[in-house]
Residue frames as qw, qx, qy, qz and C-alpha x, y, z in Angstrom:
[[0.538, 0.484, -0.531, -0.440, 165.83, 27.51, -79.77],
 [0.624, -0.129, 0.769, 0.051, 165.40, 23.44, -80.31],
 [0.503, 0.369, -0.647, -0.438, 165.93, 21.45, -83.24],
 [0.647, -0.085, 0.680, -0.335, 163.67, 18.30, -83.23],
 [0.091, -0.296, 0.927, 0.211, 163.46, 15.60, -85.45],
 [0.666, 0.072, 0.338, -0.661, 159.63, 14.91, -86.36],
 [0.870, 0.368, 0.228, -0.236, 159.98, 12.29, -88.94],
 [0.497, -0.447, 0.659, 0.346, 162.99, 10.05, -89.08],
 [0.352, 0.455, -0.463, -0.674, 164.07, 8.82, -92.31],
 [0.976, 0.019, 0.159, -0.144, 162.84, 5.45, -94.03],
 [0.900, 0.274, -0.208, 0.269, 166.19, 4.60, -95.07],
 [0.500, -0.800, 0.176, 0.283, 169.86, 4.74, -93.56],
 [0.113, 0.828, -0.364, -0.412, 172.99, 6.03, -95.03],
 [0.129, 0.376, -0.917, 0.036, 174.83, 2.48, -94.91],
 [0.738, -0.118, -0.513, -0.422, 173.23, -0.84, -95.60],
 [0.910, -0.306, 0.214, -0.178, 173.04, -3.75, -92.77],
 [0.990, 0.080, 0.068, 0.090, 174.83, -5.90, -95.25],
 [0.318, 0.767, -0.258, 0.494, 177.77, -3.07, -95.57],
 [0.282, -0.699, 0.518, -0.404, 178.44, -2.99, -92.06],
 [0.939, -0.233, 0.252, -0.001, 178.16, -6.83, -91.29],
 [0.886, 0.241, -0.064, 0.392, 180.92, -7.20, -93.93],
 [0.007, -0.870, 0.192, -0.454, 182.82, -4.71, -92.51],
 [0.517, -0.665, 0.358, -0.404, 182.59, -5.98, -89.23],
 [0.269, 0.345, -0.860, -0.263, 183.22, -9.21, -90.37],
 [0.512, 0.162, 0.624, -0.568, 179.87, -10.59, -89.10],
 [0.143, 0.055, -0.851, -0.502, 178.38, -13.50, -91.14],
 [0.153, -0.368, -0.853, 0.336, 175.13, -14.65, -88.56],
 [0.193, -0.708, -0.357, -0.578, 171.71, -12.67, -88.35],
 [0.572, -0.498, -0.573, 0.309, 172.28, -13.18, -84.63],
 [0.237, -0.351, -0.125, 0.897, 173.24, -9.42, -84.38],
 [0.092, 0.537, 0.512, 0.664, 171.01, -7.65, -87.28],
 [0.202, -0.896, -0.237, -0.316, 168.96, -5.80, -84.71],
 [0.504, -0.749, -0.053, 0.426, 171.90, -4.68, -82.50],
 [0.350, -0.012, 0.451, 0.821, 173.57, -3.34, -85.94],
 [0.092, -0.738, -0.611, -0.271, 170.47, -2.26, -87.13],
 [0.398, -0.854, -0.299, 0.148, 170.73, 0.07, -83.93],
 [0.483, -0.433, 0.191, 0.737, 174.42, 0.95, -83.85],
 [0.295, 0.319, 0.554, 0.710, 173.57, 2.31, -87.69],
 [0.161, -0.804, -0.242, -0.518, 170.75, 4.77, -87.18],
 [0.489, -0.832, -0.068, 0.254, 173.19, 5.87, -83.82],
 [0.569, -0.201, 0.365, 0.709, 176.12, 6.75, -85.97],
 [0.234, 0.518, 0.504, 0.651, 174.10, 8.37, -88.44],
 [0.231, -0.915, -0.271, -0.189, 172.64, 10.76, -85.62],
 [0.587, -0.583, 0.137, 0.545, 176.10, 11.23, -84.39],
 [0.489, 0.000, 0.414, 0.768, 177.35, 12.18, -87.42],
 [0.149, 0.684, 0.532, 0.476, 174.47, 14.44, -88.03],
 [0.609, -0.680, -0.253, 0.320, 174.90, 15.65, -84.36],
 [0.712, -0.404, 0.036, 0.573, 178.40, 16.50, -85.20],
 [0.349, 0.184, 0.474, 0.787, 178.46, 17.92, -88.80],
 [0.340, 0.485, 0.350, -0.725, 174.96, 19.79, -88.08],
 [0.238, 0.327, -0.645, -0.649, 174.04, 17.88, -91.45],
 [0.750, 0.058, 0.391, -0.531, 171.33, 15.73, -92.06],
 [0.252, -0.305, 0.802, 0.447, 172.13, 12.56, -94.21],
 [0.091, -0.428, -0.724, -0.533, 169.10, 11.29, -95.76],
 [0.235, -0.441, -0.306, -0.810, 165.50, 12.92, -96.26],
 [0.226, -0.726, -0.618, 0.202, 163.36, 13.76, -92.73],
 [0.146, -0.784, -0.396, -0.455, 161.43, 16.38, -91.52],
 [0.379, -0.215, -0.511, 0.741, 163.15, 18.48, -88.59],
 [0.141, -0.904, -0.351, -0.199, 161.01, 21.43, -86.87],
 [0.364, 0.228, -0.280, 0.859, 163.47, 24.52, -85.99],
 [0.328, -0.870, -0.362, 0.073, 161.83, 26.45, -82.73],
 [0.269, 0.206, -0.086, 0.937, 162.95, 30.07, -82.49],
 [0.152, -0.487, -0.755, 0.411, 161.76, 32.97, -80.58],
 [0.245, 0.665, 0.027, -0.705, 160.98, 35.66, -83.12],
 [0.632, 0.482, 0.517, 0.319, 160.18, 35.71, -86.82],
 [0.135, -0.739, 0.169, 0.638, 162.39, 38.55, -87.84],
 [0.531, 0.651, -0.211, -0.499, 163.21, 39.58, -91.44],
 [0.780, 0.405, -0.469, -0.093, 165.01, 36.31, -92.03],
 [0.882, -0.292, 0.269, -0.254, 165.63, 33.13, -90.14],
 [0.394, 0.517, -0.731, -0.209, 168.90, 31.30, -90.46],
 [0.959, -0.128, -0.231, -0.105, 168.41, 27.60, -90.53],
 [0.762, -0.557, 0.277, -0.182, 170.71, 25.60, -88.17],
 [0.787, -0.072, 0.610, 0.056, 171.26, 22.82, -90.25],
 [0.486, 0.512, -0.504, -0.499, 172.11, 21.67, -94.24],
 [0.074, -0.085, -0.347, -0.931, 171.29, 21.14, -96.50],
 [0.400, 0.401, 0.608, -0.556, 167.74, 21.94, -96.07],
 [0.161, 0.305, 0.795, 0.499, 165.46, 20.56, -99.39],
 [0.141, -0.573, -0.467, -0.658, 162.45, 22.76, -98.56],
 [0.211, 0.156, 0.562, -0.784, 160.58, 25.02, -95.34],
 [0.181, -0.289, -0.890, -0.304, 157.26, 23.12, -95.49],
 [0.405, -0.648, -0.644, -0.043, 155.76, 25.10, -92.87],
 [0.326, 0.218, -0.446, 0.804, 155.99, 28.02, -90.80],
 [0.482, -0.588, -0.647, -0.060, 153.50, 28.30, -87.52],
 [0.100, 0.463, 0.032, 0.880, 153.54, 31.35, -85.26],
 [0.054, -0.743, -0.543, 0.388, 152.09, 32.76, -81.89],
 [0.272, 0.546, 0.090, 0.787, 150.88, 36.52, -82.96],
 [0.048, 0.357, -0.263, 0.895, 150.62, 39.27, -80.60],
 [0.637, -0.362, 0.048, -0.679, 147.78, 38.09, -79.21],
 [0.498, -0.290, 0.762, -0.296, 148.72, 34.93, -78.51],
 [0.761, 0.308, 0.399, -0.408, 146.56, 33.05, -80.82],
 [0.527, -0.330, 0.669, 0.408, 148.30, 30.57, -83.28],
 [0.591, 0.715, -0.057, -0.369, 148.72, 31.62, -86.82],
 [0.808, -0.021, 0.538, 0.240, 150.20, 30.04, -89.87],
 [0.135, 0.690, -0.226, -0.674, 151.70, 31.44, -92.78],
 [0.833, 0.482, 0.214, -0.169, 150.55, 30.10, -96.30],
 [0.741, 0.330, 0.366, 0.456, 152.81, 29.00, -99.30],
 [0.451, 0.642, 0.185, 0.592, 154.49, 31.73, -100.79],
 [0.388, -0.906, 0.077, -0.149, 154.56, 33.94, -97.73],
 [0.761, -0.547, 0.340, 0.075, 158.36, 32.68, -97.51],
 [0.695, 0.656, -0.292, 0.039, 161.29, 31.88, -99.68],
 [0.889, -0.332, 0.104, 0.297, 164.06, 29.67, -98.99],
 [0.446, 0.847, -0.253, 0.137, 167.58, 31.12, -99.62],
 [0.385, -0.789, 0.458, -0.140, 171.09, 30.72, -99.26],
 [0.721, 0.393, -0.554, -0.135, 171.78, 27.24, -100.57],
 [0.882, -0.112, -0.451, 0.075, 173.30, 24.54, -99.35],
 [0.598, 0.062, -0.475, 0.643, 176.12, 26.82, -97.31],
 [0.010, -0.058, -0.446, 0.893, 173.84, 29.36, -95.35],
 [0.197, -0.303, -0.909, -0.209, 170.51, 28.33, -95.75],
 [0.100, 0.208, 0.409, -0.883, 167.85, 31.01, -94.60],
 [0.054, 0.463, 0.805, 0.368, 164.14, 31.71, -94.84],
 [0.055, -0.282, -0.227, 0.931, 162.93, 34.92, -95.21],
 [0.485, 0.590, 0.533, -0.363, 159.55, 36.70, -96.43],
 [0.464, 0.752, 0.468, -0.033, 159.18, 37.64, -99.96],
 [0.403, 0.183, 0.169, 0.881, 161.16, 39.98, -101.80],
 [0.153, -0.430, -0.127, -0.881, 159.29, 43.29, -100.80],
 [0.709, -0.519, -0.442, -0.182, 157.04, 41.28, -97.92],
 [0.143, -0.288, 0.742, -0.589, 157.38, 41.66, -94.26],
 [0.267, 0.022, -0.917, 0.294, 156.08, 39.52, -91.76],
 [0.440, -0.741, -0.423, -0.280, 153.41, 39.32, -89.58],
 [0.020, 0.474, -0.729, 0.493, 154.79, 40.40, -86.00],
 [0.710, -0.099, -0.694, 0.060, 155.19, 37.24, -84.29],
 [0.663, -0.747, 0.031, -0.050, 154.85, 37.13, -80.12],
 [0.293, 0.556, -0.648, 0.431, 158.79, 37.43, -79.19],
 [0.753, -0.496, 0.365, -0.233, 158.47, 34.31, -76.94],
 [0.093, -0.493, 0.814, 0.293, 160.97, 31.38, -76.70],
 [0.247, 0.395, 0.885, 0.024, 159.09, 28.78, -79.32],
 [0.412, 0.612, 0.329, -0.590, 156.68, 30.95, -80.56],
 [0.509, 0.651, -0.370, -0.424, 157.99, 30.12, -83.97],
 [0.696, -0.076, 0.710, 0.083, 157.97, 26.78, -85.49],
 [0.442, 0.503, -0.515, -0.535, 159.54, 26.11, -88.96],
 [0.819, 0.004, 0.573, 0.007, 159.01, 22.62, -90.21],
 [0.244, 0.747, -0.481, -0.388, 161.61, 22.11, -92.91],
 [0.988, 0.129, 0.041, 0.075, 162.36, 18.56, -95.13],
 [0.094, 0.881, -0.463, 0.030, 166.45, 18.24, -94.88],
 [0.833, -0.117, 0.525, 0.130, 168.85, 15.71, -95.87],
 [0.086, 0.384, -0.638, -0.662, 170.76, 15.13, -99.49],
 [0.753, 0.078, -0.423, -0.497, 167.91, 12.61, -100.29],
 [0.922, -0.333, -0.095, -0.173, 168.20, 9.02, -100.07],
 [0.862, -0.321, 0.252, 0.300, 170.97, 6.53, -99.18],
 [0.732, 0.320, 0.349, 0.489, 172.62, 6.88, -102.92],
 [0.255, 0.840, 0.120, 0.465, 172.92, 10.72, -102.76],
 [0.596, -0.784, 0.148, 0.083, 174.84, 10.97, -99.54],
 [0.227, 0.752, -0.619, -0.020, 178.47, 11.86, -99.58],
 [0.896, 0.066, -0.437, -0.044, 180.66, 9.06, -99.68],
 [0.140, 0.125, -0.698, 0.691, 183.16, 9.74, -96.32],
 [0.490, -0.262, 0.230, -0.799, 180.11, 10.87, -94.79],
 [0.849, -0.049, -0.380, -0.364, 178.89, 7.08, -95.52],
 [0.504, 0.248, -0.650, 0.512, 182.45, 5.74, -94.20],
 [0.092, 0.307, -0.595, 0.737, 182.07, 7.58, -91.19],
 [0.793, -0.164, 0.093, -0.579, 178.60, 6.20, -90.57],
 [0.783, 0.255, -0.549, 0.143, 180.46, 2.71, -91.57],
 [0.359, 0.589, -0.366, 0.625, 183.10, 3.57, -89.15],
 [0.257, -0.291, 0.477, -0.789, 181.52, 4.59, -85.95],
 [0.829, -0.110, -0.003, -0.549, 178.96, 1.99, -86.29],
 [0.912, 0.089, -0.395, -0.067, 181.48, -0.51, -86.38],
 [0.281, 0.467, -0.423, 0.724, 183.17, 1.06, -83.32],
 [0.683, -0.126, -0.082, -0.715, 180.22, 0.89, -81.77],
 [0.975, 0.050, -0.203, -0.076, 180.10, -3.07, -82.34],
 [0.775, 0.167, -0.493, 0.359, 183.53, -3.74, -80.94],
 [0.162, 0.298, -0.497, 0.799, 182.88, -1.75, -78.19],
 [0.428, -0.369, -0.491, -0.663, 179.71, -3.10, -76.66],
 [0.455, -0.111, -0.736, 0.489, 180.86, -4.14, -73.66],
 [0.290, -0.880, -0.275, -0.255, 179.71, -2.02, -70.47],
 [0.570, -0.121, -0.199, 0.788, 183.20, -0.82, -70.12],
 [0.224, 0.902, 0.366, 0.049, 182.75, 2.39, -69.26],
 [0.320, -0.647, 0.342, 0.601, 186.01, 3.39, -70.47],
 [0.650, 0.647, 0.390, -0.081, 184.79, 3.19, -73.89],
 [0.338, -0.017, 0.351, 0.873, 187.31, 4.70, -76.59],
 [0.150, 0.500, -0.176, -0.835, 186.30, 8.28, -78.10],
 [0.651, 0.745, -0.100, -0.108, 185.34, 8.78, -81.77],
 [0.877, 0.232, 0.174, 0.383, 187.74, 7.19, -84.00],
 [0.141, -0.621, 0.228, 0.736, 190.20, 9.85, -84.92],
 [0.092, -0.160, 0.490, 0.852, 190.02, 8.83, -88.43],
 [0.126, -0.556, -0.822, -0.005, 186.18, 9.00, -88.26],
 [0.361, -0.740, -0.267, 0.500, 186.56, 11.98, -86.45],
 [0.446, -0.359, 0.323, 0.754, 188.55, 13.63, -89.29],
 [0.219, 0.458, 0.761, 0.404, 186.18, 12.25, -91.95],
 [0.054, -0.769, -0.634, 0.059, 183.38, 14.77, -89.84],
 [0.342, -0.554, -0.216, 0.728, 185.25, 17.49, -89.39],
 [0.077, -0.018, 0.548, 0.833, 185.62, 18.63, -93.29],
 [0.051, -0.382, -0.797, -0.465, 181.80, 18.40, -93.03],
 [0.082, -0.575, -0.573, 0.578, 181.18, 20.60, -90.03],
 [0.139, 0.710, 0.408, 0.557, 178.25, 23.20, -90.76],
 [0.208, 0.079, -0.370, 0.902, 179.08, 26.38, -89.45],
 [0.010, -0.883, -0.465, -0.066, 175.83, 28.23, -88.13]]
C-alpha cells in the first residue's frame, strides 16, 4: 500500500502574513524560508492526523480491489478514478458509476454499486490505483486548531532553524491540538 500526493494544493492552510505576525517578523527577508516552514507543517500535520487540509489529489495504491476499499485518509471529497491490473495483466479502468463513495467523513470507503461486483483485479502489490480529491476545501474551510497547529509548528520551525541537531520535538501544545484530530484507519 502507498499513499502519494499527485497534486499539491494551490493554497495553504495559514497565510504568510499570519505566521510573520506571529513570529513577530516584519522584513520580506524570510518570506521564502516561511513560505517553506508553512507547506512543512501542513504535511506534518496531515502526516500526523492522516487528514488532508486543503483540496489535492492523493492516489491510494492497494493490492486487490475487493468488495470495498477503505480509504486511508479524510475527509475524502470524491474517488475520481479507479485504474486496475486484470488477470491478465493488462491495465483496465473502471468508468463513472462503477463505484460509490461511502462512509463519510469518519470511515470513508469505496465500493462497487449497490448489487455490482467488481471486475477481478490481479492480487499484486499496486495493482490498484484509486485517485481520490481530499481535503475540507480551501484555506477558509479548514478547522480552526488544525490552522493553529499549522501556525504553531511553523513557527517552531522558525525558531529552530539552526543546525542544532538537538532540535526540540513537536510542541506539546501543538501536539495536543493533532491528537483530537487523529484519523483512525
Amino acid at each position: 500500500m502507498s499513499l502519494i500526493t499527485v497534486q499539491d494544493p494551490i493554497e495553504e492552510p495559514v497565510s504568510l502574513e499570519r505566521v510573520k505576525e506571529h513570529c513577530g517578523v516584519d522584513a520580506p527577508d524570510h518570506d521564502a524560508l516561511l513560505g517553506d516552514y508553512i507547506a512543512a507543517a501542513r504535511r506534518e500535520v496531515e502526516a500526523f492526523t492522516r487528514r488532508r487540509l486543503v483540496t489535492q489529489v492523493v492516489e491510494y495504491r492497494v493490492s486487490t480491489l475487493a468488495a470495498g476499499v477503505r480509504l486511508p485518509l479524510a475527509p475524502v471529497q470524491s474517488v475520481d478514478a479507479i485504474d486496475y491490473l486484470a488477470q491478465d495483466g493488462s491495465e483496465q479502468a473502471l468508468v463513472a458509476g462503477e463505484w460509490r463513495l461511502t462512509g463519510g467523513a469518519s470511515a470513508p470507503c469505496v465500493m462497487p454499486p449497490v448489487l455490482a461486483t467488481w471486475p477481478s483485479a490481479l492480487c499484486a502489490p499496486e495493482s490498484v490505483t484509486i485517485r481520490m480529491t481530499a481535503g475540507y476545501g480551501g484555506a477558509a474551510d479548514v478547522p480552526a486548531d488544525l490552522k493553529v497547529a499549522v501556525l504553531l509548528l511553523a513557527a517552531h520551525y522558525y525558531g529552530n532553524r539552526g543546525d542544532d541537531a538537538q532540535a526540540p520535538e513537536m510542541p506539546p501544545h501543538a501536539q495536543s491540538i493533532l491528537q483530537r484530530h487523529v484519523f483512525w484507519v
